[in-house]
LUMBASE-209415 format. One record per residue (C-alpha): x, y negated, z; chain; residue number from 1; residue in three letters. Coordinates in nm, 3 decimals. Layout:
# residues N
<guza x="X" y="Y" z="Z" chain="A" resi="NUM" resn="ALA"/>
...
This chain:
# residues 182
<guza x="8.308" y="0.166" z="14.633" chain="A" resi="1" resn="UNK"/>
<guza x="8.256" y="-0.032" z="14.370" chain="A" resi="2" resn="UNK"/>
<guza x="8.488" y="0.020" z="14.035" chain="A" resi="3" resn="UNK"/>
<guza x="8.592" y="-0.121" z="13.761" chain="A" resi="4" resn="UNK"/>
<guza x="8.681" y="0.053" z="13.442" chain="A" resi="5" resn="UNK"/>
<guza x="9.085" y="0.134" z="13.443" chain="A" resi="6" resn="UNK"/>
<guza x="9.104" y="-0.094" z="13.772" chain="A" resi="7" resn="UNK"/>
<guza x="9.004" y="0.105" z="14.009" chain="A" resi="8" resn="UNK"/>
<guza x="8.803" y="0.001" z="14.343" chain="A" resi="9" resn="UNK"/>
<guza x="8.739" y="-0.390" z="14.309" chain="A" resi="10" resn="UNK"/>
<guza x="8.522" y="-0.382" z="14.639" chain="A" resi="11" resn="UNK"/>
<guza x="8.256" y="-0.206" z="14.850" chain="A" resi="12" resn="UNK"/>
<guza x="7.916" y="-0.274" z="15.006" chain="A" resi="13" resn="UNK"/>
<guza x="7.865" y="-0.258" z="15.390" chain="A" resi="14" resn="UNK"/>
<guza x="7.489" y="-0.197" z="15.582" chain="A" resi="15" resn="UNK"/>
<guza x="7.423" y="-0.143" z="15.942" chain="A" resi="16" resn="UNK"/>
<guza x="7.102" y="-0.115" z="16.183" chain="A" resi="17" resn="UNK"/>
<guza x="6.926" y="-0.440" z="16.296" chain="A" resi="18" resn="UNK"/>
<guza x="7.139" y="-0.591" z="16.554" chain="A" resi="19" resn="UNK"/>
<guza x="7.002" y="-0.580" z="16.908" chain="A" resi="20" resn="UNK"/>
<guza x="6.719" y="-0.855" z="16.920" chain="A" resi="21" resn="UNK"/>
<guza x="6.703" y="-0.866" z="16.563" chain="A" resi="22" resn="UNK"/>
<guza x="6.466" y="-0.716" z="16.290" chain="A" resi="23" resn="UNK"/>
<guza x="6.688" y="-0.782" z="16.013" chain="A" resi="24" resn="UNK"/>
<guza x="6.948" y="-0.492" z="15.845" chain="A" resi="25" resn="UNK"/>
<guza x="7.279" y="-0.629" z="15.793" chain="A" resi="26" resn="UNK"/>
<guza x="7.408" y="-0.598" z="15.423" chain="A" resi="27" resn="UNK"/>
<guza x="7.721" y="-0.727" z="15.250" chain="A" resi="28" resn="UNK"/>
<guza x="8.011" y="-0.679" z="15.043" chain="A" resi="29" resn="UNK"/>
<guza x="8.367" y="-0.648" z="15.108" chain="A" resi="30" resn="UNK"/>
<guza x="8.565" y="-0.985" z="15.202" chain="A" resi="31" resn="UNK"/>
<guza x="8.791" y="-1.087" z="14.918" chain="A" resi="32" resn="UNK"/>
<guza x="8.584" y="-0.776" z="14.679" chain="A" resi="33" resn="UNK"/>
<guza x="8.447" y="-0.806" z="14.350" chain="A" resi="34" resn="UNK"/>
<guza x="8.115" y="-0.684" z="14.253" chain="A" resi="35" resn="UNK"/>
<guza x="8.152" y="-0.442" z="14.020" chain="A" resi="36" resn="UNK"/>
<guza x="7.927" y="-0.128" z="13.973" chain="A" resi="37" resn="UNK"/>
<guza x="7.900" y="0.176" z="14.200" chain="A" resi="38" resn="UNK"/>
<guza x="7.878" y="0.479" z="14.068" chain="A" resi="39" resn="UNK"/>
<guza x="7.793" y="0.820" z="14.164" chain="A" resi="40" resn="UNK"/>
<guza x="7.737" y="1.121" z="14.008" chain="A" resi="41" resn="UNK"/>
<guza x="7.662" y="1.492" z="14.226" chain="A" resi="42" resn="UNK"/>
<guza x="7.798" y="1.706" z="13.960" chain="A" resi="43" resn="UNK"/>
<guza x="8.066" y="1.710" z="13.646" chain="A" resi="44" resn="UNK"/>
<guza x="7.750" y="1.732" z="13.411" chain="A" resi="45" resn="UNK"/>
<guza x="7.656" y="1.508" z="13.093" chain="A" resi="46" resn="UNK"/>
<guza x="7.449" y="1.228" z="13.195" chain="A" resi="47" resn="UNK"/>
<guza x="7.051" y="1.314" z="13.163" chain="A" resi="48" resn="UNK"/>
<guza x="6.932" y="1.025" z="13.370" chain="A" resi="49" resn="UNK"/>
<guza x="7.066" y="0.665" z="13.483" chain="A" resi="50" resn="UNK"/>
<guza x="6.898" y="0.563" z="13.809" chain="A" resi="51" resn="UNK"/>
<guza x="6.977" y="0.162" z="13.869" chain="A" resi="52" resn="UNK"/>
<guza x="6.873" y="0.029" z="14.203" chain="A" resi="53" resn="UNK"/>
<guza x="7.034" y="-0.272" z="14.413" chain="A" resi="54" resn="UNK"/>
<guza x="7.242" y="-0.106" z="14.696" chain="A" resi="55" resn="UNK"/>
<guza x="7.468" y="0.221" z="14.725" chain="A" resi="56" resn="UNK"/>
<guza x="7.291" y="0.348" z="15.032" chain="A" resi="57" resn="UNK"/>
<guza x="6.940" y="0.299" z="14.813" chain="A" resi="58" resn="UNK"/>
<guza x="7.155" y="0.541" z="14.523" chain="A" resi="59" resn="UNK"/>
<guza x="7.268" y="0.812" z="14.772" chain="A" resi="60" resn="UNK"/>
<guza x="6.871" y="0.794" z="14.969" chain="A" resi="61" resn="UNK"/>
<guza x="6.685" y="0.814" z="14.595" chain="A" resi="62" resn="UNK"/>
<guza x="6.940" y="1.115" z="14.530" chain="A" resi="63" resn="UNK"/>
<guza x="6.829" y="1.281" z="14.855" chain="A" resi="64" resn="UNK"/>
<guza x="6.496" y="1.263" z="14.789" chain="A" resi="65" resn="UNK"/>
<guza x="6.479" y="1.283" z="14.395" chain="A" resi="66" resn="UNK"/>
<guza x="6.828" y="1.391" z="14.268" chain="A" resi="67" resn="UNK"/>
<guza x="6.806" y="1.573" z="13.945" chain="A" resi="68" resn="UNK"/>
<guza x="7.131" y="1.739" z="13.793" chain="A" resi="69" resn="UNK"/>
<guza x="7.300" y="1.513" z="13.521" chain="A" resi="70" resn="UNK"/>
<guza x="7.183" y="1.184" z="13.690" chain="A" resi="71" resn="UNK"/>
<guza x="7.380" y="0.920" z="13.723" chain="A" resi="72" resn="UNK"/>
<guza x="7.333" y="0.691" z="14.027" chain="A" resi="73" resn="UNK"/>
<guza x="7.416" y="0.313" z="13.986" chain="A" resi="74" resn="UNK"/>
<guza x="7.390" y="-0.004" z="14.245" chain="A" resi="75" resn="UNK"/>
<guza x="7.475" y="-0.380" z="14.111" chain="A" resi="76" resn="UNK"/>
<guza x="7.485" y="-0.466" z="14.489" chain="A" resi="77" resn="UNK"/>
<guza x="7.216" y="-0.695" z="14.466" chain="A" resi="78" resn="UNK"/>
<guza x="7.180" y="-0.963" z="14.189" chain="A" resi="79" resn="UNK"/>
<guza x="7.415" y="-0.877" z="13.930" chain="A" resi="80" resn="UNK"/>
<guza x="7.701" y="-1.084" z="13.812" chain="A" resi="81" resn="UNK"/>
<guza x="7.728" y="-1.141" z="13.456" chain="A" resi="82" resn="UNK"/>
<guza x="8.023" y="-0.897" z="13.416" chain="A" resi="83" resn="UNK"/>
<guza x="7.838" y="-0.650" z="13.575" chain="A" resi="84" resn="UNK"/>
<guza x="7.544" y="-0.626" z="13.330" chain="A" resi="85" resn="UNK"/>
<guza x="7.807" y="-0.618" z="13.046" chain="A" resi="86" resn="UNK"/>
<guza x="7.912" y="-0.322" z="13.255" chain="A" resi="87" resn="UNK"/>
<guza x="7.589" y="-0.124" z="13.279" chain="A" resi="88" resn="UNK"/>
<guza x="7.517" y="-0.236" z="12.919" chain="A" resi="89" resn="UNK"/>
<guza x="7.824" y="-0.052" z="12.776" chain="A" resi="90" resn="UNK"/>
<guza x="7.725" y="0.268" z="13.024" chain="A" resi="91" resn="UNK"/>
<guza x="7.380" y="0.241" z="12.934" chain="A" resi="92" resn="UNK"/>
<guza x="7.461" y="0.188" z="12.536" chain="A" resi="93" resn="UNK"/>
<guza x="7.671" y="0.480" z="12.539" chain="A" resi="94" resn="UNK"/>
<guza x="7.376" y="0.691" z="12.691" chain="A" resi="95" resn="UNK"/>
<guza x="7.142" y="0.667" z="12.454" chain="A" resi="96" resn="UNK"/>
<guza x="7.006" y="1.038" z="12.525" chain="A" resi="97" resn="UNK"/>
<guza x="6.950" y="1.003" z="12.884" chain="A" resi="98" resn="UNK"/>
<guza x="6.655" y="0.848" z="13.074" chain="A" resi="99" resn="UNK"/>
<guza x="6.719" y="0.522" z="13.167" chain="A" resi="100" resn="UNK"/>
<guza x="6.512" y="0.491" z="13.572" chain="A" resi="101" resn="UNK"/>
<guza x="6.475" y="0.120" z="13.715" chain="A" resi="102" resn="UNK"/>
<guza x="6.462" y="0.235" z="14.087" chain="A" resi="103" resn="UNK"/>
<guza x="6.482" y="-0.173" z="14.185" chain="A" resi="104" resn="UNK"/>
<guza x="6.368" y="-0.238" z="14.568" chain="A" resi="105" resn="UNK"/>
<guza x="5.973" y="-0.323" z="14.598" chain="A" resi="106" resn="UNK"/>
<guza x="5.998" y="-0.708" z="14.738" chain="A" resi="107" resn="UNK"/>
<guza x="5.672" y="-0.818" z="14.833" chain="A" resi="108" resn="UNK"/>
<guza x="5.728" y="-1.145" z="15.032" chain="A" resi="109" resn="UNK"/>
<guza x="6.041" y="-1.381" z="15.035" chain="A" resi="110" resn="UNK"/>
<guza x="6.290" y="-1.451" z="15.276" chain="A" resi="111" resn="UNK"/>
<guza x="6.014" y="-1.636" z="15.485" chain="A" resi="112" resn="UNK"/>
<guza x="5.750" y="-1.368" z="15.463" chain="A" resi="113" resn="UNK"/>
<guza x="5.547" y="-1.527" z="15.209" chain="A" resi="114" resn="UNK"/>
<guza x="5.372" y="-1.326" z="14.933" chain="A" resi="115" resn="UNK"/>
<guza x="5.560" y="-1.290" z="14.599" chain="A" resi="116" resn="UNK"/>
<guza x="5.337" y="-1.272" z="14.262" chain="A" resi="117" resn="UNK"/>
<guza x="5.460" y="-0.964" z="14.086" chain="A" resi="118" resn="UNK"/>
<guza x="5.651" y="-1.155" z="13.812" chain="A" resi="119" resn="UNK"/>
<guza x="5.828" y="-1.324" z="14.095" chain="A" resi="120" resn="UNK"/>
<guza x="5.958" y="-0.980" z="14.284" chain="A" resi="121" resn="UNK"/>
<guza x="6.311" y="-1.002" z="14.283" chain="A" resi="122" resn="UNK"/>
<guza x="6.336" y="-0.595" z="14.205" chain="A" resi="123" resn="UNK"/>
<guza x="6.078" y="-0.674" z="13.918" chain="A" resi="124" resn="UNK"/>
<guza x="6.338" y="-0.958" z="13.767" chain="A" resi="125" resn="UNK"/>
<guza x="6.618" y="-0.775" z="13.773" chain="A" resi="126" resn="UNK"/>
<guza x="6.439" y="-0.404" z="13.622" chain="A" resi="127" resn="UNK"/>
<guza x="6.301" y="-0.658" z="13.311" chain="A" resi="128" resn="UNK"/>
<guza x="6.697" y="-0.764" z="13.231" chain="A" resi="129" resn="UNK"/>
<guza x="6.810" y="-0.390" z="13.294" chain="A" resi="130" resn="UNK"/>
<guza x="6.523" y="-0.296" z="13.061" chain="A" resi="131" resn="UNK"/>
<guza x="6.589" y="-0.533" z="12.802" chain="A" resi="132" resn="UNK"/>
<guza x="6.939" y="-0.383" z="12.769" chain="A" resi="133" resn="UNK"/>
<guza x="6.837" y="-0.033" z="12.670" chain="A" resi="134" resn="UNK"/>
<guza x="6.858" y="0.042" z="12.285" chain="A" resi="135" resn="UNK"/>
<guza x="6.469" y="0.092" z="12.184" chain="A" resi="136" resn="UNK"/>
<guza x="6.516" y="0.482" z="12.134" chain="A" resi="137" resn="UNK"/>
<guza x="6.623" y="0.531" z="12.514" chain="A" resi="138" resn="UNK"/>
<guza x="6.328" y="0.667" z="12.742" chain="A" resi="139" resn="UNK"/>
<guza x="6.271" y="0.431" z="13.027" chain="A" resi="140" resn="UNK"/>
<guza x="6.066" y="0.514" z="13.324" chain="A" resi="141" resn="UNK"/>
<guza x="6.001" y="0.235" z="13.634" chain="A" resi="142" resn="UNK"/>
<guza x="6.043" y="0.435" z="13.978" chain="A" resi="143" resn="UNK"/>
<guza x="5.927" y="0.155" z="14.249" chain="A" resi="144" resn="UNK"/>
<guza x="5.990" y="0.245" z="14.598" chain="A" resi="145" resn="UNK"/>
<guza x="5.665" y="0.249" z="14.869" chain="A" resi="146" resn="UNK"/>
<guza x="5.862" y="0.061" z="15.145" chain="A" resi="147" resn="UNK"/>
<guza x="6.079" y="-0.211" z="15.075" chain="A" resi="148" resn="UNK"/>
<guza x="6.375" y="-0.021" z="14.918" chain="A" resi="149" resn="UNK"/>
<guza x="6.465" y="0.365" z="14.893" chain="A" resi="150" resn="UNK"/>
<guza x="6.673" y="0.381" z="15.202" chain="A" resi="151" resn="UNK"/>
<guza x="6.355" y="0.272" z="15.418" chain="A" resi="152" resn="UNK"/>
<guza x="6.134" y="0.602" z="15.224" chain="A" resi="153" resn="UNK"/>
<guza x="6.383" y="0.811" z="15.320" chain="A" resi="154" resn="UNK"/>
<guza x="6.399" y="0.709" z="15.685" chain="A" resi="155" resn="UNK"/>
<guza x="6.014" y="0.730" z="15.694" chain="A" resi="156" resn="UNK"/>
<guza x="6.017" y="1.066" z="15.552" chain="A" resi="157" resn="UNK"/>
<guza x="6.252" y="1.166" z="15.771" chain="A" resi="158" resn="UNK"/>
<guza x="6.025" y="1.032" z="16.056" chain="A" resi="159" resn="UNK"/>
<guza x="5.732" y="1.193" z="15.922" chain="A" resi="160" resn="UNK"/>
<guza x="5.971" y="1.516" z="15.926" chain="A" resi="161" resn="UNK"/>
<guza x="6.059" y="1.449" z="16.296" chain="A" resi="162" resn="UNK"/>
<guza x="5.707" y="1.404" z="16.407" chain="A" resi="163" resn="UNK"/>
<guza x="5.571" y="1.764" z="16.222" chain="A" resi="164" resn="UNK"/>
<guza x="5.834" y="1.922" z="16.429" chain="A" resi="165" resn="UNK"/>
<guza x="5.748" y="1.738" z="16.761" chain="A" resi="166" resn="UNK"/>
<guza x="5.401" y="1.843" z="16.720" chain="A" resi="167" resn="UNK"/>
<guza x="5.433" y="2.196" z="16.620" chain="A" resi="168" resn="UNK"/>
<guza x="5.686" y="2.225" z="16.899" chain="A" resi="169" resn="UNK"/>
<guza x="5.423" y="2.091" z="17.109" chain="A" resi="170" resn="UNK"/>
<guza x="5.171" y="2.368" z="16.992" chain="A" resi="171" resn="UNK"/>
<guza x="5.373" y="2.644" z="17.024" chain="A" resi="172" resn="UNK"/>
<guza x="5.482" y="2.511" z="17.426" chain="A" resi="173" resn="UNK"/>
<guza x="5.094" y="2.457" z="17.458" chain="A" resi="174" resn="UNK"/>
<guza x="4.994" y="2.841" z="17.295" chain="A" resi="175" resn="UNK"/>
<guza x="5.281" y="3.020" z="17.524" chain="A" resi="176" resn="UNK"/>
<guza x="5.121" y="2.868" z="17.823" chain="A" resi="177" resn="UNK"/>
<guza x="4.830" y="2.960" z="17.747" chain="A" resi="178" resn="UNK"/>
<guza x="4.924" y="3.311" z="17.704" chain="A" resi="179" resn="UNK"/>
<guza x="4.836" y="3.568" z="17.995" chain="A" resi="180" resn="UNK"/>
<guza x="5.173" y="3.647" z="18.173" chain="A" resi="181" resn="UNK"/>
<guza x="5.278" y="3.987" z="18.216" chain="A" resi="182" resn="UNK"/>
C-alpha cells in the first residue's frame, strides 16, 4: 500500500507469475491509485538504514534476505513521480543518521533485450537522483541486485535451497539402501 502523509493509502502495486505462454511478470499499480511511497518497517525502532528499491515485493524479498533492525524499507513503484521524490527527500532529510542503501533493480538490456551502457541502466538513473538527495553527512552505500531485481535473488536462493535438500534427500535414500538389512 502505498501512503501518503495524513492521507492515508493513495494506491497499491500488484505482481503475478508469467502468464501461461509468456516469459514476462506482470506488474502494475492500482486503477484510479496514486503513486505515493510504500513503506515498511519490521519493528517500532529508530530508523538506522533506508533501503530504496523500485517495487514492494523487491522491499519485503531484500528484507528476507538482508533485513537489519531499524531499517526502513521504501519502493517508488517504478520511476518516481515528482511528488514522490519530494516525499523520500523529506524522509530521507529527516534521517540524517541513518544509512541511506540504493537497492535499485540491476537492468542490463531494454525492453527489447538490447544491452544498456551502465549510465543508461534505468536502476542506475534513478539511485544517482536518490543519491543526489541525501545531505553530504549521510552514509550512502549502493546494494545492486545479481539477477534483475531482489525478488528474482530471493527466488534463486530459494531454488538453490530446494535443490541442497533434493540432493541430500537423495543421499540419505541412496546410503539407507545401501545399508545391510537386518
Amino acid at each position: 500500500r502505498h501512503r501518503k502523509p495524513g492521507e492515508g493509502v493513495t494506491g497499491y502495486e500488484y505482481k503475478n507469475a508469467p502468464l501461461p505462454g509468456e516469459d514476462k511478470a506482470f506488474t502494475g499499480f492500482s486503477g484510479g491509485g496514486e503513486k505515493a511511497l510504500f513503506t515498511r518497517r519490521l519493528e517500532d525502532l529508530p530508523a538506522s538504514q533506508l533501503v530504496v528499491v523500485e517495487s514492494a515485493i523487491d522491499a519485503l524479498s531484500y528484507a528476507q534476505m538482508y533485513h537489519k533492525p531499524g531499517t526502513l524499507y521504501i519502493s517508488v513503484a517504478g520511476s518516481m513521480s515528482h511528488d514522490q521524490a519530494n516525499q523520500l527527500q523529506v524522509l530521507i532529510v529527516g534521517n540524517p543518521q541513518a544509512t541511506l542503501v540504493l537497492a535499485t533493480d540491476n537492468d542490463l538490456t531494454d525492453k527489447d533485450g538490447q544491452p544498456l551502457a551502465f549510465d543508461d541502466r534505468p536502476g542506475e538513473k534513478l539511485a544517482k537522483v536518490i543519491e543526489a538527495m541525501a545531505p553530504q553527512v549521510m552514509t550512502i552505500e549502493r546494494h545492486t541486485p545479481q539477477a534483475k531485481d531482489w525478488n528474482a535473488d530471493l527466488q534463486a536462493k530459494a531454488m538453490r535451497a530446494e535443490e541442497k535438500h533434493s540432493m541430500t534427500l537423495k543421499s540419505k535414500t541412496n546410503a539407507s539402501k545401501s545399508q545391510p538389512g537386518w
